[in-house]
C-alpha positions as CSV (number, residue, x, y, z in Angstrom):
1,X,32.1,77.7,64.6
2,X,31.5,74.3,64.5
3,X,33.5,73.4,61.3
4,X,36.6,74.3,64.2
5,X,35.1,72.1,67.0
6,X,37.2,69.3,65.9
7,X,40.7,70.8,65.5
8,X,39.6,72.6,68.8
9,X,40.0,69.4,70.4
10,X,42.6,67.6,69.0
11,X,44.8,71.1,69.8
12,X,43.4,70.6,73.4
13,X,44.0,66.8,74.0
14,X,47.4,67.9,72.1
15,X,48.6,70.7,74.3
16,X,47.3,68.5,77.8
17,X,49.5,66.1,77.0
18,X,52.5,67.7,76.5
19,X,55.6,66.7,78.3
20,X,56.7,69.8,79.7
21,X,55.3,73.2,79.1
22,X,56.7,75.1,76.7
23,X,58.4,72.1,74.9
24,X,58.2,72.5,72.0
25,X,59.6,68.9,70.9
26,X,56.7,67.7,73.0
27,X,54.4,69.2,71.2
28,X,55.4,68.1,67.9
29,X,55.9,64.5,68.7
30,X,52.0,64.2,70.1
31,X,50.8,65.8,66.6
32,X,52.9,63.1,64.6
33,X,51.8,60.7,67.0
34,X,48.0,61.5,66.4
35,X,48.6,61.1,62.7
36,X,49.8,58.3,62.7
37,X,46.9,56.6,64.9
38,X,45.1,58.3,61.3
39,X,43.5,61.0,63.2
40,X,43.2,63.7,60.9
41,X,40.8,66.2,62.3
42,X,37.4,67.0,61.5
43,X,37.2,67.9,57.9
44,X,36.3,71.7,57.1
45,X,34.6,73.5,54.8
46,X,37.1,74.1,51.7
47,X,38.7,77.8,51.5
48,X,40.6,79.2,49.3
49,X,42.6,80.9,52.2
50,X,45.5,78.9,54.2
51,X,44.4,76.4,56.9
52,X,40.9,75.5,55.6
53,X,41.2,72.8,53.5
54,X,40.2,69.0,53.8
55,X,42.8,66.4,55.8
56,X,46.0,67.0,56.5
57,X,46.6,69.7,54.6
58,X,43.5,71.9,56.8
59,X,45.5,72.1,59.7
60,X,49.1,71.6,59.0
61,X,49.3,75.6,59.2
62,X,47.9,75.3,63.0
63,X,50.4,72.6,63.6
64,X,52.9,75.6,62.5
65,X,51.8,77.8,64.7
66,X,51.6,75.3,67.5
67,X,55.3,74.9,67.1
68,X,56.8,78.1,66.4
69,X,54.4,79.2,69.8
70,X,55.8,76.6,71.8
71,X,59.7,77.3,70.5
72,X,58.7,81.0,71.4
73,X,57.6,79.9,75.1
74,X,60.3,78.0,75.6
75,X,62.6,80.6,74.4
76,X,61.0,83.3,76.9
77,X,60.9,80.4,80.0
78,X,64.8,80.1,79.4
79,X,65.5,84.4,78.9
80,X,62.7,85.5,81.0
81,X,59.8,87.8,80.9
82,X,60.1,91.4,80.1
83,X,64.1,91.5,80.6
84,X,64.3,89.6,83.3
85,X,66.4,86.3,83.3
86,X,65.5,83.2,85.2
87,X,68.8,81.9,86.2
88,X,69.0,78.4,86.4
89,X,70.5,77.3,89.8
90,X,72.4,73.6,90.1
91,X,70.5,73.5,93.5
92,X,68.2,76.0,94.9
93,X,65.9,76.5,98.4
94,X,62.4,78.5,98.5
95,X,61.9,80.1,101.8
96,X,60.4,82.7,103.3
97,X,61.6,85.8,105.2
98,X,60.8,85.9,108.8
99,X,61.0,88.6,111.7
100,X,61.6,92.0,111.1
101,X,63.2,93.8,107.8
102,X,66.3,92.1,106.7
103,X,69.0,94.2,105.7
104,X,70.2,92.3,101.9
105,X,74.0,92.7,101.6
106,X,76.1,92.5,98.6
107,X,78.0,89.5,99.8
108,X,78.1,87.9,103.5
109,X,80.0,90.4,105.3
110,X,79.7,93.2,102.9
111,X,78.0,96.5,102.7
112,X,73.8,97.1,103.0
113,X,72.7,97.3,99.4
114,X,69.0,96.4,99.9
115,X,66.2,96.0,102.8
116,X,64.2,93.1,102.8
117,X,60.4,93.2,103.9
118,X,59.0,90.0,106.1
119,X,57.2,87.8,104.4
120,X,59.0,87.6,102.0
121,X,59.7,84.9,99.4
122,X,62.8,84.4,98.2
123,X,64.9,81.5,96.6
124,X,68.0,80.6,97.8
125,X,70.7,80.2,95.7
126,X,74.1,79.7,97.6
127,X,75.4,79.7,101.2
128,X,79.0,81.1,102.5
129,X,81.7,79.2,103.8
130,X,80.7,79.1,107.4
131,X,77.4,78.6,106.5
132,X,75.9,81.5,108.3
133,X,74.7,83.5,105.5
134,X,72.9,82.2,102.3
135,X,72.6,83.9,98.6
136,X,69.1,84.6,97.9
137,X,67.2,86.3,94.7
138,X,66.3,90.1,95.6
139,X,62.5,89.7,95.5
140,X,62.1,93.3,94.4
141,X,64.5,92.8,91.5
142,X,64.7,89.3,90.6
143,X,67.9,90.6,88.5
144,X,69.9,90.7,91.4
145,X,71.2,88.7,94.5
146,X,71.5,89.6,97.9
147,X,72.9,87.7,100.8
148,X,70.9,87.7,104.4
149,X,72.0,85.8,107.7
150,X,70.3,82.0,107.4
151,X,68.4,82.7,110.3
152,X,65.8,84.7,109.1
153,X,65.1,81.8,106.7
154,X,62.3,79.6,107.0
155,X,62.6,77.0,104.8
156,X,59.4,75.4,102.7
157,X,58.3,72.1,103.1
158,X,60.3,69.5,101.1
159,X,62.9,71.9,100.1
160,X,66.9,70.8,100.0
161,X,68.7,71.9,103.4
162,X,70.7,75.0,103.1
163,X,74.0,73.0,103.9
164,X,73.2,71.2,100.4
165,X,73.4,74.4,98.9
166,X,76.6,75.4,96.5
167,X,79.2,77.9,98.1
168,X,79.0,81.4,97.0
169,X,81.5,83.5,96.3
170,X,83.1,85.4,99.7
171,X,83.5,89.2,99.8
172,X,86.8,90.1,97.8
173,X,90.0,90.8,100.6
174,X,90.7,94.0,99.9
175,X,94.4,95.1,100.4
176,X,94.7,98.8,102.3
177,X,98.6,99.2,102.1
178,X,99.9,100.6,105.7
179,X,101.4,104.1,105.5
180,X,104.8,104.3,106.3
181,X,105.5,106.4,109.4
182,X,107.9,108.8,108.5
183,X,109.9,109.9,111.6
184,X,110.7,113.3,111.0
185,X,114.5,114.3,111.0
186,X,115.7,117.3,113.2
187,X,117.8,119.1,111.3
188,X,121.3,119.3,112.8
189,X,122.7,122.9,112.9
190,X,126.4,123.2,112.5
191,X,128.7,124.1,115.2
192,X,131.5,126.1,113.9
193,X,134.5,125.4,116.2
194,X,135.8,128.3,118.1
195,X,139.4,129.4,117.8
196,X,141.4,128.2,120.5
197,X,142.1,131.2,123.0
198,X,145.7,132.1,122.3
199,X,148.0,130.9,125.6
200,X,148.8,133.7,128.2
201,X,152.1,133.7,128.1
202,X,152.2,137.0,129.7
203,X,154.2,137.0,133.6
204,X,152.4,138.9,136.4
205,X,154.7,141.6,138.4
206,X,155.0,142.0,141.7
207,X,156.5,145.1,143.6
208,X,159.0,146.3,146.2
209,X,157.8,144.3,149.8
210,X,157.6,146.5,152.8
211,X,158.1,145.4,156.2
212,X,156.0,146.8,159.4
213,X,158.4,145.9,162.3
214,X,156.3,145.0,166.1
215,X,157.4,143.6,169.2
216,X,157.9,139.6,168.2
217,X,156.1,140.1,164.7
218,X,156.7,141.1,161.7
219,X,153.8,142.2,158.3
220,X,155.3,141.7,154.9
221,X,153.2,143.9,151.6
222,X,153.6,143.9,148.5
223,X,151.3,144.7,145.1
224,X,150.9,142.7,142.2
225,X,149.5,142.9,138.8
226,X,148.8,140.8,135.6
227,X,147.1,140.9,132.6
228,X,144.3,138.6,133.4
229,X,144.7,138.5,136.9
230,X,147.2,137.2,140.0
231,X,145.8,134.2,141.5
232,X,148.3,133.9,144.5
233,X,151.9,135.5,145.7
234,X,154.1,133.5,147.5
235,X,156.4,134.5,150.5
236,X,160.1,133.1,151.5
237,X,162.2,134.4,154.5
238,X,165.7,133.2,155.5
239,X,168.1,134.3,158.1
240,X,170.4,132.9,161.1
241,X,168.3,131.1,162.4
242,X,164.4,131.7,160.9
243,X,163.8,130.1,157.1
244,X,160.1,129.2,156.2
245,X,157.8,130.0,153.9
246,X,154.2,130.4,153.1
247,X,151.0,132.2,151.3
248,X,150.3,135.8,151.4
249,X,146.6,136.9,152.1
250,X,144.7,139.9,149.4
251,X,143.9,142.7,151.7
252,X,141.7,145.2,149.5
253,X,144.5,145.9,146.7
254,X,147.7,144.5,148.1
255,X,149.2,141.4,149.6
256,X,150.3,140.9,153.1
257,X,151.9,138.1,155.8
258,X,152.4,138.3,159.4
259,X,155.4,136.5,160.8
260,X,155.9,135.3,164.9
261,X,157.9,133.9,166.7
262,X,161.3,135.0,165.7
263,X,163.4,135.7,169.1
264,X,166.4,137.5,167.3
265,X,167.4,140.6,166.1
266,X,169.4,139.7,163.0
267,X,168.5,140.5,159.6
268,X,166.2,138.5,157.6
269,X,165.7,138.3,153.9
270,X,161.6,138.1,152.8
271,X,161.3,137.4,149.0
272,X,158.2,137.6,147.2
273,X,156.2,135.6,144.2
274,X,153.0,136.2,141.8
275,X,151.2,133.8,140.4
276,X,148.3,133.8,137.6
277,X,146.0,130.9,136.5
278,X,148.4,130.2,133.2
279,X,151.1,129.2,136.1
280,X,153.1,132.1,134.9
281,X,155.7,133.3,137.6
282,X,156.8,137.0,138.4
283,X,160.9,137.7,138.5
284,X,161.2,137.8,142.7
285,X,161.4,140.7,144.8
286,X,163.0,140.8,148.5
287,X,162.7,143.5,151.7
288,X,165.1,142.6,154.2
289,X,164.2,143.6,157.8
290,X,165.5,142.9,161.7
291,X,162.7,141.3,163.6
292,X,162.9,141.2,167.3
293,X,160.7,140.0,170.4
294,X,161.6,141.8,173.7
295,X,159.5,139.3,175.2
């Protein structure tokens, strides 16, 4: 209506020259401003509702509403739209995503959390320490962060170089505690000692020699026993002139030893020994015999 044409414009000159949008403080100080230069709107018709009066007092409710919208804008540009916070960054980049589909981790070396179309455009919030990977805003859910290798950046014209970006934080070191290695213990079965085998103590016996008289040699047998076994019998002879001695050979059950040599006929005494492996010793036992050699 054209009773509103002049508070159209002064709210339109008003709002233009605001400081910053949605400052509310800017806002304000304009309106006092224009007051004081005594601009005062276009008078209105008088009502007996809010707002429609004559000077000041006809539009001091639209200056209201002036401020508490901007307070509500500013408000909603620092919390965000719809739930969604704007984070304000120290320093940030605009980009854009180029090459294939960028897989979005949740920090530089860590797991795949998101997938990144190309194209893209992102804002970069932080790099990591070796500057190879840079934090950017998920662009589909501006609620989150996801970091992507710097080379699949492109940065916009006039934009701060990634190296004058903050550091982000690094993946968290986690500690995976080295199982022991058990080296498993053979068990260790007892050896109960064996009694000692009692001492054989026990003499073999040997019996009654026999003598088989030839022409210039002379065989010697005997038998011998023992109660583990006779490991050897012995042999002596002595006479005039013929003393020796020697080893008697096992011939199937008994013992025997050939003499020679003996160029008398006198009487010689042959004496007779067993042995077993304990070193036990039978008593003696002698044959004596007249050798001869006719030759």
């Amino acid at each position: 209506m054209a009773e509103f044409d002049g508070l159209d414009e002064l709210l339109s000159g008003s709002l233009k020259r605001i400081a910053q949008p949605g400052d509310s403080a800017g806002v304000a100080d304009t309106i006092r401003a224009r007051v004081a230069a005594g601009d005062t709107g276009t008078p209105a018709p008088s009502s007996s509702g809010p707002g429609f009066g004559s000077g000041l007092a006809s539009w001091l409710p639209w200056v209201g509403l002036i401020v508490v919208g901007a307070i509500v804008g500013s408000a909603l540009g620092i919390s965000g739209a719809a739930g969604h916070p704007v984070l304000h960054q120290t320093s940030a980049n605009s980009a854009i995503l180029i090459g294939l589909n960028v897989a979005g981790r949740s920090c530089p070396d860590g797991p795949v959390v998101a997938e990144l179309p190309p194209g893209s455009r992102v804002l970069a919030l932080a790099r990591s320490e070796d500057g190879a990977s840079v934090q950017v805003r998920n662009p589909a859910d501006t609620r989150t962060e996801v970091w992507i290798p710097v080379s699949k950046l492109e940065t916009d014209s006039g934009q701060p170089a990634i190296s004058a970006l903050p550091i982000g934080t690094a993946c968290p070191v986690v500690d995976v505690p080295v199982p022991a290695v058990v080296t498993p213990v053979t068990p260790v079965t007892p050896v109960t000692p064996s009694k000692p085998k009692p001492k054989d103590t026990t003499a073999p016996s040997v019996g009654k020699p026999t003598a088989d008289v030839q022409n210039c040699h002379t065989t010697i047998s005997v038998t011998a026993s023992d109660n583990v076994g006779v490991t050897s019998v012995t042999i002596t002879w002595s006479g005039p002139s013929n003393n020796g001695s020697g080893s008697m050979t096992r011939v199937g059950g008994h013992w025997e030893y050939t003499t020679s040599g003996f160029h008398d006929t006198l009487n010689n005494t042959f004496t007779v020994t067993a042995h077993d492996a304990a070193g036990n010793s039978s008593p003696t036992n002698s044959v004596v015999a007249q050798t001869q050699c006719l030759i």
